[in-house]
C-alpha positions in Angstrom: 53.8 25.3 56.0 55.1 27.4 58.4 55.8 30.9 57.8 59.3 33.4 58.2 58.8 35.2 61.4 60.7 38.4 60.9 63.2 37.2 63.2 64.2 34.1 61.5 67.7 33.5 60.9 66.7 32.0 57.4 64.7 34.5 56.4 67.6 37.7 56.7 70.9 35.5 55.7 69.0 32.9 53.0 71.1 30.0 51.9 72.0 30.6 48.3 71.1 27.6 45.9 73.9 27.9 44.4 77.4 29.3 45.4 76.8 33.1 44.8 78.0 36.2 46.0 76.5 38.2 48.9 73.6 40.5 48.3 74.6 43.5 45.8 77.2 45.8 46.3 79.2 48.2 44.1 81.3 45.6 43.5 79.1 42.6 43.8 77.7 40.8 40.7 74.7 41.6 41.5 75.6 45.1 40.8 74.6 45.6 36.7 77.7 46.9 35.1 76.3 49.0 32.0 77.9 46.5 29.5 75.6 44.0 31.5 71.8 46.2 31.6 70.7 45.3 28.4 71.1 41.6 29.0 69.9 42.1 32.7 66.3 43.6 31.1 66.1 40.7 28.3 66.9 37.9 31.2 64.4 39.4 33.4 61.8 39.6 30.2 62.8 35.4 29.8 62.0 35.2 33.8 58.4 36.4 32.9 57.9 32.7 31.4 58.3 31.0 34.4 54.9 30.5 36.4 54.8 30.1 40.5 53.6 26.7 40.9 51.1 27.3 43.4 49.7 30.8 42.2 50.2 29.7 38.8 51.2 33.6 37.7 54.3 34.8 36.3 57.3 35.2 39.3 57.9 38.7 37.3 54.0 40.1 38.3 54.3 38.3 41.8 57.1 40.6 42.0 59.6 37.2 43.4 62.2 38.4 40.9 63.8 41.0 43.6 67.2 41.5 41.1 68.5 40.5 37.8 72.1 41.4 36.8 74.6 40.1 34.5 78.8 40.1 34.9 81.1 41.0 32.6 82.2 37.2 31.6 78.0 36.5 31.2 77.2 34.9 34.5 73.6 36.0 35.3 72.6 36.1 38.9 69.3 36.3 39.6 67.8 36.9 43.4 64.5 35.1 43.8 62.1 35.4 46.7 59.9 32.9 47.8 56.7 33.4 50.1 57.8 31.5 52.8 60.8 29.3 54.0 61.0 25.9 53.3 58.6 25.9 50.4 58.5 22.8 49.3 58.7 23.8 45.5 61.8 25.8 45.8 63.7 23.3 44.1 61.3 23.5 40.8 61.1 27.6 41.2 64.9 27.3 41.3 65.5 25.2 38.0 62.7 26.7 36.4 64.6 30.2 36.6 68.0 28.6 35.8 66.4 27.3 32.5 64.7 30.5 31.3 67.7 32.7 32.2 69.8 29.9 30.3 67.8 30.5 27.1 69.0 34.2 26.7 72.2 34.9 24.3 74.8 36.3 25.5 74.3 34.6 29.4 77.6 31.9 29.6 76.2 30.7 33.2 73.1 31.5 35.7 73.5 31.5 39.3 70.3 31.5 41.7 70.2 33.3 44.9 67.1 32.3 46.9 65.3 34.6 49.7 62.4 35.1 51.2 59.9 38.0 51.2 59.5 40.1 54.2 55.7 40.6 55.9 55.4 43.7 54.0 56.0 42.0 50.5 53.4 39.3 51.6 50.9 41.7 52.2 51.4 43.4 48.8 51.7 40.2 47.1 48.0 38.8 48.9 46.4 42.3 48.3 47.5 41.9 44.4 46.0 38.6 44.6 42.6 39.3 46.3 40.4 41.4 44.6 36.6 40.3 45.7 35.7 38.7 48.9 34.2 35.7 46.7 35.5 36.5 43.0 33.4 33.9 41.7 30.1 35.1 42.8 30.7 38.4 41.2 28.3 39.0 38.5 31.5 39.4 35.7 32.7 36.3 36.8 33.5 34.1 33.7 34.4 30.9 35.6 31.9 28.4 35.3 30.7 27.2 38.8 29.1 23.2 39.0 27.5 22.1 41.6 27.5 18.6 41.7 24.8 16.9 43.5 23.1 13.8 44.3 20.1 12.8 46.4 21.4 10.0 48.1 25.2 9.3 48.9 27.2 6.3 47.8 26.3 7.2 44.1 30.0 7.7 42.8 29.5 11.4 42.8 33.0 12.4 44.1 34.3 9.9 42.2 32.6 11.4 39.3 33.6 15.3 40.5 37.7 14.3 40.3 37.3 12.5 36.8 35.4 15.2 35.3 38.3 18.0 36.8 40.9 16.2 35.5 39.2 15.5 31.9 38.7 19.3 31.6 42.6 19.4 33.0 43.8 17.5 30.6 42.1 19.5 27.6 43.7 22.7 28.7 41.3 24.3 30.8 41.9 25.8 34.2 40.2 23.8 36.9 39.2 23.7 40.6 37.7 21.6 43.3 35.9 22.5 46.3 35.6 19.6 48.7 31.9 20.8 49.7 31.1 17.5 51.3 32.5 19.1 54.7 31.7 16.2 56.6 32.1 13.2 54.4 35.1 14.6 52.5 36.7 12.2 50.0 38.3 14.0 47.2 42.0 14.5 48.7 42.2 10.2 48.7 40.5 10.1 45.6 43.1 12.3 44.0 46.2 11.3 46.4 46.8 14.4 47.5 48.7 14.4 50.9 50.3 17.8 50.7 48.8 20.4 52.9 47.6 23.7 51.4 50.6 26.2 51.6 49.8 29.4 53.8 50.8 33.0 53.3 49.2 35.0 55.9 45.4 34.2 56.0 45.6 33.3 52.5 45.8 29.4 51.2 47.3 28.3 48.5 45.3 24.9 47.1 47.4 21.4 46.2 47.8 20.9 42.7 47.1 17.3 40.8 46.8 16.1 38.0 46.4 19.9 36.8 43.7 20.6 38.8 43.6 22.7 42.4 41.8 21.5 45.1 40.5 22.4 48.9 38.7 20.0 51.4 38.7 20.3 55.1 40.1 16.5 55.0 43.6 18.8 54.5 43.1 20.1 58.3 41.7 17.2 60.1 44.6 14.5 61.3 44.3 11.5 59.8 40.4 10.4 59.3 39.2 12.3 62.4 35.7 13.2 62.2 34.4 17.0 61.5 31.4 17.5 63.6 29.4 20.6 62.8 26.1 22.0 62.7 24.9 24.4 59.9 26.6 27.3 60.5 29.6 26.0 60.5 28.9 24.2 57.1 27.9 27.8 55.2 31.5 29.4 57.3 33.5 26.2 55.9 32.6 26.9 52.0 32.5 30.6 52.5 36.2 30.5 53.6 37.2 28.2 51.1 35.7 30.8 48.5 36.9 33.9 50.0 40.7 33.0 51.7 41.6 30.3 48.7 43.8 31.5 45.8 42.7 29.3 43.0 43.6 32.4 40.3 41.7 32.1 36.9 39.9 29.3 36.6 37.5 28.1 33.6 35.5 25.6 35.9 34.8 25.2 39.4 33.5 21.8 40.5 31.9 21.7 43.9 31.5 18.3 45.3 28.2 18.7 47.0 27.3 16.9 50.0 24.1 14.5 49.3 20.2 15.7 49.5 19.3 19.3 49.9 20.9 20.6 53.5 22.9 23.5 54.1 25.9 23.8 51.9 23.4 23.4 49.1 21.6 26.7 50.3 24.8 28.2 50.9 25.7 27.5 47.3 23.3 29.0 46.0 23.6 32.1 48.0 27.6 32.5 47.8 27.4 31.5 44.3 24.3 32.8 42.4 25.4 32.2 39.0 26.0 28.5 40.2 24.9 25.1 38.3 24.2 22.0 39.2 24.7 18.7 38.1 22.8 15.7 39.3 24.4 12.3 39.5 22.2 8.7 39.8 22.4 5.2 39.4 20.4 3.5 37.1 18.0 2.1 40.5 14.5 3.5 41.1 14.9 4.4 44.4 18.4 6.5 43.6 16.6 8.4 40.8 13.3 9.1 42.8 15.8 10.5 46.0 18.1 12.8 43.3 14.7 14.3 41.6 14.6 16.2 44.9 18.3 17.2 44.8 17.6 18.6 40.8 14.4 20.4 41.9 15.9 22.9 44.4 16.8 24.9 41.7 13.3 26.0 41.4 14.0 27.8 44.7 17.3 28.7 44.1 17.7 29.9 40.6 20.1 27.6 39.6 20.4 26.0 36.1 20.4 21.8 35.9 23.2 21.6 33.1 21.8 17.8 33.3 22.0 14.6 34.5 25.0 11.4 34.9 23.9 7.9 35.4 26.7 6.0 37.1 27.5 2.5 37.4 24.9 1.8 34.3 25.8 -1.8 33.7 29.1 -4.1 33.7 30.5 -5.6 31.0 31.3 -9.5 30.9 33.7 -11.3 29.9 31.8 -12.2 26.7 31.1 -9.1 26.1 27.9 -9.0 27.0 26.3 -6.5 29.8 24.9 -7.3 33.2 22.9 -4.2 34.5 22.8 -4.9 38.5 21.5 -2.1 39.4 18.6 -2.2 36.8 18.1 0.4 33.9 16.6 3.7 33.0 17.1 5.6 36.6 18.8 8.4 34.4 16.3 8.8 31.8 14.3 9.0 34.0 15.4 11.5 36.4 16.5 14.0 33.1 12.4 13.7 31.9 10.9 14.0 35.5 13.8 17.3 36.1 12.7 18.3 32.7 8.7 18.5 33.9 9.2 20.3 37.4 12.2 23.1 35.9 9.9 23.1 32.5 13.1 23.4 30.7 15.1 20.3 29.2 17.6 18.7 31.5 19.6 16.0 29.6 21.1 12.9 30.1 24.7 13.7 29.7 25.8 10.5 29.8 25.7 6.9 31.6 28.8 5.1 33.2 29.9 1.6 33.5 30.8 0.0 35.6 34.1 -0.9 36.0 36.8 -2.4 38.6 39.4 -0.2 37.7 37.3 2.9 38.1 37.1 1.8 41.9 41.2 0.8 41.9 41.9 4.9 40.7 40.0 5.9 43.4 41.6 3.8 45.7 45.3 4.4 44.8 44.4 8.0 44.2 44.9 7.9 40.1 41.6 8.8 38.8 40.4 6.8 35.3 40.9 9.2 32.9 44.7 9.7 34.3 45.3 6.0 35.1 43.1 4.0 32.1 42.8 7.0 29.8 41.4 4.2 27.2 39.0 2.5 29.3 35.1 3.2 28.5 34.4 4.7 31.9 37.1 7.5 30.7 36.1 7.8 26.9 32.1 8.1 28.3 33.6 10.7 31.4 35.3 12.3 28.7 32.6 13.2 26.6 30.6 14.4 29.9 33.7 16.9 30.6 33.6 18.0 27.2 29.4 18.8 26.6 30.0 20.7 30.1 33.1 23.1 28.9 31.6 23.6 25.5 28.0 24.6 27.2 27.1 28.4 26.8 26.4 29.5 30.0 22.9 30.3 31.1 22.0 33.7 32.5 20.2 31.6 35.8 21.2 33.6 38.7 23.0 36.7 36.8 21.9 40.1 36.4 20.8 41.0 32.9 22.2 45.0 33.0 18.5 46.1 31.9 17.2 49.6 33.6 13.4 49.9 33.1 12.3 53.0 31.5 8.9 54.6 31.9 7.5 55.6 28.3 6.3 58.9 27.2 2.8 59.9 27.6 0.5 60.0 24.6 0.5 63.3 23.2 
């Protein structure tokens, strides 16, 4: 989205979404009378309800309420300012205010006078959103980072990343995705996004769906063009979607790993020490023998396996019997060989059907637990999402606060 040059027309003489007087003057609306400061305060105090759409804070502590006054015949007018011109949730910011404002006694009538924030305003607004270069690598972090990783592509493990966000979306957590899978991204199609990430300065805002915010380098490329890049590139790609990304407060992050045990793993595991993973198979020997070597870097990294998903476990036939065409057990027996090598238990969280439908969300951008919340592929991803929020979190990669001591001599 482009942003307000200084010099933009739009940006000094702002079309008002409603009729509304000019800026304030003495005699302006917008000028509070005293009969009219008390309501002013409790509008703005309603205004504080009202969350940006994109940041997902309060317009009140993102400081886009700019003036709130009230005339004597109860008409509240109410300045807004918006990042940057032509937002394309203006229209929700603008009836979101209008309601809130509404709800206050006393206010007959709300107009809404929309601007936009100078460069200065930005930068105060970014620097109140930034605090560490990667927040969720700092050791007081309490958002839970997942890796999710397979040894071998074509295992459903995007498909299994977007369900598992939304799940955890849909029980009230706050979720994100990183796209991690620089060069085969997926998870914008999968999830039928199409909006680009809003800008403000260097910083990017992430698409919302489904309740979930997500980043992928497919948002930059035109159409399906191809990324090209060697390593470095990979590690600069997730660090800048960890460091000039707002995702806020989030409960989980979800990465959706590339396959095997390349760079952005490594770079995982350094950018986000207190990290996780999460291995995903099919129920075939030659997937689970491929993904033990995906589970087993965390012996070099530090990283905790939460456990392990077997995907497309069997299909179910019209008689209600079950055809396993990929064969059985590749789970079980990934989670016991995992188990062996990390010499800590890594369970099977769960095993997956099959199902057309689960195919038809991906490919119309619904995932199953959005488009066939009652289907058995949603009920078992459920469950998965559910054993991962309720986890405690492992101290793998965290520092324990304890400063060695040298005791006394012996009298």
């Amino acid at each position: 989205m482009p942003e307000d040059s200084a010099l933009d027309p739009a940006a000094s003489n702002p079309t008002p979404s409603n009729p509304t007087p000019s800026p304030a003057t003495a005699s302006s609306p917008m000028a509070s009378n005293p009969s009219g400061e008390d309501l002013a305060g409790r509008v703005r105090a309603a205004l504080a309800a009202v969350q940006d759409p994109e940041l997902r804070r309060p317009i009140t502590e993102l400081g886009m309420v700019d003036a709130v006054a009230v005339a004597a015949d109860g008409t509240a007018t109410v300045r807004v300012l918006l990042t940057v011109s032509g937002c394309p949730l203006r229209t929700t910011i603008v009836d979101d205010v209008t309601a809130a404002a509404g709800t206050v006694e006393g206010v007959g009538a709300v107009r809404v006078d929309v601007g936009v924030m100078t460069p200065e305003q930005r930068a105060q607004l970014k620097e109140g959103l930034r605090t560490r270069a990667v927040p969720f690598g700092a050791p007081g972090s309490l958002t839970r980072v997942i890796g999710v990783a397979s040894g071998k592509g074509g295992v459903g493990k995007s498909s299994l990343t977007v369900n598992l966000a939304c799940a955890m979306a849909a029980d009230g957590l706050r979720v994100g995705i990183i796209d991690a899978d620089v060069l085969g991204f997926s998870v914008p199609g999968l999830m039928g996004i199409t909006q680009a990430p809003t800008r403000v300065d260097e910083m990017i805002l992430p698409p919302v769906a489904y309740g979930v915010k997500v980043i992928s380098i497919g948002m930059f490329v035109q159409g399906n063009q191809p990324v090209i890049w060697r390593g470095p590139m990979l590690h600069r790609a997730l660090e800048q979607f960890l460091t000039d990304v707002h995702f806020g407060d989030l409960d989980v992050l979800l990465l959706d790993l590339p396959p095997g045990t390349g760079d952005v793993a490594i770079s995982m595991s350094q950018l986000l020490p207190g990290s996780s993973l999460l291995v995903v198979t099919t129920p075939q020997s030659a997937a689970a023998e491929v993904a033990v070597r995906a589970g087993s870097v965390a012996t070099q990294t530090g990283q905790e396996v939460l456990g392990v998903v077997e995907n497309m476990s069997w299909l179910e036939l019209p008689d209600g019997t079950r055809m396993e065409p990929f064969g059985s057990g590749g789970g079980a027996r990934l989670a016991a060989r995992l188990s062996e090598i990390l010499g800590t238990p890594v369970p099977l969280l769960g095993s997956i059907p099959l199902e057309p439908r689960l195919r038809e969300g991906g490919d119309d951008g619904v995932p199953i637990v959005v488009s066939a919340p009652d289907s058995a592929a949603a009920a078992e991803l459920r469950a998965i999402a559910r054993t991962l929020a309720s986890r405690p979190r492992g101290l793998a990669g965290l520092p324990l606060g304890i400063t060695p001591t040298r005791p006394d001599p012996a009298p």
